[in-house]
N, C-alpha and C positions, 0 to 999 in steps of 0.2 A: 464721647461725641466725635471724637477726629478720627478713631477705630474706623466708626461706620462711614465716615465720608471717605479715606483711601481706602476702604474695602472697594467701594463704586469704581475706585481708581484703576483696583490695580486687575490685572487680567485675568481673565476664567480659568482656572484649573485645566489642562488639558485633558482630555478623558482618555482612560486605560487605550494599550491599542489592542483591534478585536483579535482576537485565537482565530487563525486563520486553522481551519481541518487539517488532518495529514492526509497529504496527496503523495501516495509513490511515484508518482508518474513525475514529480515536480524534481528538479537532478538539486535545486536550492533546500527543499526539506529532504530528499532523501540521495545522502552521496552513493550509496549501493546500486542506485540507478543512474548513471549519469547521463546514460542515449536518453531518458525518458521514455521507455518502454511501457507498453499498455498490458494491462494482464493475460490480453487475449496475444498479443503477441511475443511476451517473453518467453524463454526456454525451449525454443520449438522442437530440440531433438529428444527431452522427455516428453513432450507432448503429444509429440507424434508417436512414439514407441508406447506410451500412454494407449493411446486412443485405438493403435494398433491391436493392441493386445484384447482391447477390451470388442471388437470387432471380431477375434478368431475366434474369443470362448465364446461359450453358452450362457447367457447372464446367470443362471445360478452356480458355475465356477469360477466365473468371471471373476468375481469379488476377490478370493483365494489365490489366483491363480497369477493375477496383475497387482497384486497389493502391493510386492516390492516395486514395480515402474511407478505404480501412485505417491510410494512413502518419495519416492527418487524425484519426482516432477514435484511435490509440497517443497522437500528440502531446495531445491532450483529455484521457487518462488519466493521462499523465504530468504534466501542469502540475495535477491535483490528489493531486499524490502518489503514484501509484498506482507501485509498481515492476512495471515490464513487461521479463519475459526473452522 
């Protein structure tokens, strides 16, 4: 009987706290980023050399021909956190 009355008593469990998502942009969940860079604006000198490349081929050499500036611009991404599928 005195169980259930200091159960009334005593305070509510606090609830779990929520999983907040992984945000790269956040310099608190990812130290790899600490400006808080946006995807669209990190690594800009593979991106540009990126993007260049893929402007001078013809898209069906394109692929072949820029694949090291792509593997270069992913690995850039990834060493500031970025998850790349």
């Amino acid at each position: 009987m005195f169980e259930r009355i200091t159960a009334l008593w005593s305070p509510a469990p606090a609830p779990p706290p929520a999983k907040v998502p992984y945000d790269p942009t956040d310099p608190k969940q990812n130290p790899l980023n600490p400006q808080g860079l946006k995807p669209c604006c990190a690594c800009p000198q593979t991106k540009s050399a990126r993007d260049d490349c893929f402007l001078k081929f013809d898209s069906s050499e394109a692929d072949e021909k820029c694949k090291a500036l792509v593997q270069g611009h992913l690995a850039c991404m990834q060493s500031l956190g970025f998850k790349i599928y």
